[in-house]
Structure formats: C-alpha cells, structure tokens
N, C-alpha and C positions, 0 to 999 in steps of 0.2 A: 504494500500500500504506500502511495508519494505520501511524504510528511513536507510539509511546507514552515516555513520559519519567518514571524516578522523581524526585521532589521528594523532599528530605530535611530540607528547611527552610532549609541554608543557600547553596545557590548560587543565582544571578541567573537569575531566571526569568523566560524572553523568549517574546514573540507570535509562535512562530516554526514555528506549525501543526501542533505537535506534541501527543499528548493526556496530559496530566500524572496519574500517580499519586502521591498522596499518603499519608502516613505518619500516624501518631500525632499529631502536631506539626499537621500542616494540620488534620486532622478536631476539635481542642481549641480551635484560632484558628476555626473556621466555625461552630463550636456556639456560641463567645460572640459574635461578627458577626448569626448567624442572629438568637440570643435578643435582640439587641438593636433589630433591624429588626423583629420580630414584638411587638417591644413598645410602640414605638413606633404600629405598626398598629391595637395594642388599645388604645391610649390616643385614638384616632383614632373609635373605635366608637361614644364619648358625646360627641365633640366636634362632629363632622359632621350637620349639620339643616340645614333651610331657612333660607336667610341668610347662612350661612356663605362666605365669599369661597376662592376657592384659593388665595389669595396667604398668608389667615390659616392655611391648611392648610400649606403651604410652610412660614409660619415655625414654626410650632409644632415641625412634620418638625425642622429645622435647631437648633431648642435644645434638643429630645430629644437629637438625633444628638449636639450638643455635651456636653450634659450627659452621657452616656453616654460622655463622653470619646472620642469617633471624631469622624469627618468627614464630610462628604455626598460621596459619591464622585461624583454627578453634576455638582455645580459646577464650574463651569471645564472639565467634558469636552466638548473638542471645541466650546467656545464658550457650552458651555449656560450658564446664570447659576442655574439656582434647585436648590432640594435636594428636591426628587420630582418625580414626574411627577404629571398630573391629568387623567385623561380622562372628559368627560362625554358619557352618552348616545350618540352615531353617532362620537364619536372613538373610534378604536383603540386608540393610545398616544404617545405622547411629548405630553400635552397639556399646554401651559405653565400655570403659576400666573398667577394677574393678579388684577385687582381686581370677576372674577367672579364672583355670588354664586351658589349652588345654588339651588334651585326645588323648590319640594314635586312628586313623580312623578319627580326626578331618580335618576338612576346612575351614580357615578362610582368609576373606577378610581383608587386610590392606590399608586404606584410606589415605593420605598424604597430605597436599597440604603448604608447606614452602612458608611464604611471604618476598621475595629476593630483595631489593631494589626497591621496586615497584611496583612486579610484582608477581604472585601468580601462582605456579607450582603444580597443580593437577593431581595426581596421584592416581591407586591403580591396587594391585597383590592378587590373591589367594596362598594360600599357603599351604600345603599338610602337615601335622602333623602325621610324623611317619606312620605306615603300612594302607594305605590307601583305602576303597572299590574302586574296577574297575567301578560301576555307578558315585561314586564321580569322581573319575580320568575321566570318561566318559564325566561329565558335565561341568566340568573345563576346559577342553579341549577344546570343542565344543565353550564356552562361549569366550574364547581365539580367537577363530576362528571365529566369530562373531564380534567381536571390528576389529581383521585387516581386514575381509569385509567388515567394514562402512567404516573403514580408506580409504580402498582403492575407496571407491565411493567418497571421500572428495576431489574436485577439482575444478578448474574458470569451471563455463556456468553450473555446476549440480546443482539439487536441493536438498535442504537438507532433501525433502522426501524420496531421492532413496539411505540416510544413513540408516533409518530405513527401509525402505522396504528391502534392502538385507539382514539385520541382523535377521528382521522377519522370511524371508523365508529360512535362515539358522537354525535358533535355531526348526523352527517347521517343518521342514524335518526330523529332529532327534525328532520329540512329545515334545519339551518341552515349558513353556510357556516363553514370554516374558513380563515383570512387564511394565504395563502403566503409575504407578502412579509415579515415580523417572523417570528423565529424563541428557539428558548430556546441558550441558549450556556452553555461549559465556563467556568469561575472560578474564584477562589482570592485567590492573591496578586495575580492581574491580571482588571480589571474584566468584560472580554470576551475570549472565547479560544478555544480549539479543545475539542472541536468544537461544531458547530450542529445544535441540535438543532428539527427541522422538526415542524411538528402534523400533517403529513398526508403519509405515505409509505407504502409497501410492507414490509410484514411482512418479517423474515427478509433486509433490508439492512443496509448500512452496517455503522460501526465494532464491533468485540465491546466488549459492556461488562466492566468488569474493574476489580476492588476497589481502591479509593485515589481513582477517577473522580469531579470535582467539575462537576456542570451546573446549572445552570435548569430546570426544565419551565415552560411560559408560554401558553398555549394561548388566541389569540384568537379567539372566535366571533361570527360575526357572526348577526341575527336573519332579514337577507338572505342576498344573493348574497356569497362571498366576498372581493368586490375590493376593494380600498384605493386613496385615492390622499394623495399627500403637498402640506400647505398651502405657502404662499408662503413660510412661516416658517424651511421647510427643517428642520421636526422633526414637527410635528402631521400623524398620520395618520388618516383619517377613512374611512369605508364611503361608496364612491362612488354606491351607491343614498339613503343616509341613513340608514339601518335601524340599528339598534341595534347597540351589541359590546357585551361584556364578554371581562373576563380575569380570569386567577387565576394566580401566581405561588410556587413555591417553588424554595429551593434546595437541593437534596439531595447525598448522597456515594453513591458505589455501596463494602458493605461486603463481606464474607463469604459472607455467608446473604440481603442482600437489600440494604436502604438505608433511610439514614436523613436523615431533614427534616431539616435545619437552621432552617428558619423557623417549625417551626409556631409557635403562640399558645400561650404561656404558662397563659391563660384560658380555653382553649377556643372562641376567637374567631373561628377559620379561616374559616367563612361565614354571611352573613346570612342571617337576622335578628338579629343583637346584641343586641337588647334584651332 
C-alpha cells in the first residue's frame, strides 16, 4: 500500500519510500531551483555548435550553477565528478563530460539538476548541433512530445500509470522504442526518491497522484529497439543496437486543478530548434 508523507518544511526528510507532499514552502524553493536549471539550459542554446567539447559544457553548467549561488547536485553523487550529464547520439544518459568535441549532425542530451537552497531543480534538453539529419530532428521531436503527454496526464485522482502509458503509446505509434531500464523519480529536498516514475506502463496503475507530489517526467526514446546497456564506466548508458535516443526532462508539482513545470524556459526555449 503507497504511504504518502506531508513535508512542512521543517522536519528531516528521509529516503525512506514514502511519497512526500509538499506545502507552500517546497513549491516556492522548486520554482526558484526549477528557474535556475532552465536557465542555465537557455544559456546553453547559443553556446553549443560544432566544436564545442562536453567538458566546456560541464564547466560552463558548474559557474552558472555557482553563480546562481547553488551547487551541482551531481558532483560527488555516488562518485560522479562533473556537474551535468552529456549524452551524444546512441547514449541514453548518464554521458560523462570529457574532452569530447561535438560534430556537425550531432544530438546531444544536457542533464542539469542545481541544488538551490534546499531544493534540487532537474532538468534536461536535446540539442541539435549544427546541420542536422530529418530522422534525428524526427526523434527529438516526437520525444518532446512524449514528456508534454505525460505532463499533461500528471494531475489529483490519476495514476501515475497513465504517465507512462500515454508516452508508451506515443513514442511507438511513431516505431520507436521506449528504455525501461532509466526511469523519472519523486524530488524535492532529496535528489532521488519515491516514487518512480516509469515511461511505459499500464493505464489506470500505480500510486494516486495527489496535490503537494514533486517528480520528474524523463522519457527516453530510442530510434530502435528499446534496450540499453551500461558502459564499463558504470554510469554511461547507450542503445544496445546503436540507434539513436533522445530525452527531455522536467520537473513538475502535482497542484489542485492540474501541475505545474518547474523547469520550463524562461525564453521559450523548451525545444529545438533554438535559433
């Protein structure tokens, strides 16, 4: 049976699988977390061309987040060293920064999540690198379109089955697959939490949603089949055929009457094309 927990802001909030409602207090700490991850992302939109290294992407990420006065909530988690993620082309997610440059026809995922006074603002955007194939532009698209479909099943009295099952039956009307093994997760004051929220389920399961509920929607599509598998590196996950993924990320609250982004773009920047 879900046990649900209110948050009021000031007791000790533990990973302890229970689904957290939030108050006034948490929804005011994820709106400025959210605006600052999404802004960070727009600053991202004219930076990124052929040439560009991930490593240059990473720091940029890391003196935004600073200046911003927050932190890279990714550093140091669980061993990681750098402050985003970076996935090109057939990687899924968790792609490390390094002193790899982009390629004109590239695709690449940027991961965000600045930790803002408490509070942890997850984000990520694709992002189209110079002349880019119409199947790439095809799947990015679609995968866009897939995250504001869950969005929009995210609300009081739903189940958080019929996030994944609309997204399912978007992404494979168009053939492609959806990755089982990465999922979107519940946040707040802690990075990752209860619950998980899967891309590809059965309508009409799982937890009720219910106002104060802070998650992810994250929905990885692949251009193939949807399997993954995990590099040597013990983070970088890649499409075990080769075929392309993308993702799109927000983090949302479920409110009253519906929910609301935390991440979107300040500018209007949510999907490419940018320019």
């Amino acid at each position: 049976m879900t046990e649900y927990q209110h948050i009021t802001g000031t007791e000790t909030v533990l990973r302890d699988g229970t689904i957290k409602l939030h108050g006034p207090e948490g929804f005011e700490g994820m709106r400025k977390a959210g605006r600052l991850a999404a802004e960070i992302l727009d600053e991202l939109a004219s930076f990124i061309e052929p040439g560009v290294t991930t490593g240059q992407i990473d720091d940029l990420v890391r003196q935004m987040t600073l200046d911003g006065g927050a932190v890279p909530a990714t550093m140091g988690y669980r061993g990681y060293a750098h402050s985003c993620c970076t996935s090109i082309n057939h990687v899924v997610c968790h792609g490390i920064p390094a002193d790899k440059a982009l390629k004109d026809g590239d695709i690449v995922n940027v991961d965000v999540t600045p930790l803002l006074d408490g509070w942890h603002g997850d984000t990520s955007r694709m992002f189209l690198v110079g002349d880019v194939s119409l199947k790439a532009r095809r799947l990015v698209e679609v995968t866009y379109e897939c995250l504001m479909i869950g969005i929009d099943k995210a609300k009081p009295g739903a189940r958080l089955g019929d996030i994944g099952a609309a997204i399912q039956k978007h992404a494979e009307a168009h053939r492609y697959g959806v990755v089982r093994e990465f999922c979107g997760h519940g946040l707040g004051r802690l990075f990752h939490d209860a619950p998980e929220v899967v891309h590809a389920a059965k309508a009409g399961t799982g937890p009720e949603l219910k106002p104060g509920m802070f998650m992810t929607i994250e929905p990885m599509i692949n251009l193939g089949k949807p399997w993954v598998k995990l590099l040597s590196d013990g983070w970088t996950a890649v499409t075990r055929d080769k075929s392309l993924s993308a993702q799109f990320e927000h983090s949302i609250g479920i409110t009253e009457d519906g929910n609301e982004i935390f991440t979107a773009s300040p500018k209007g920047l949510d999907k490419p094309p940018y320019g």
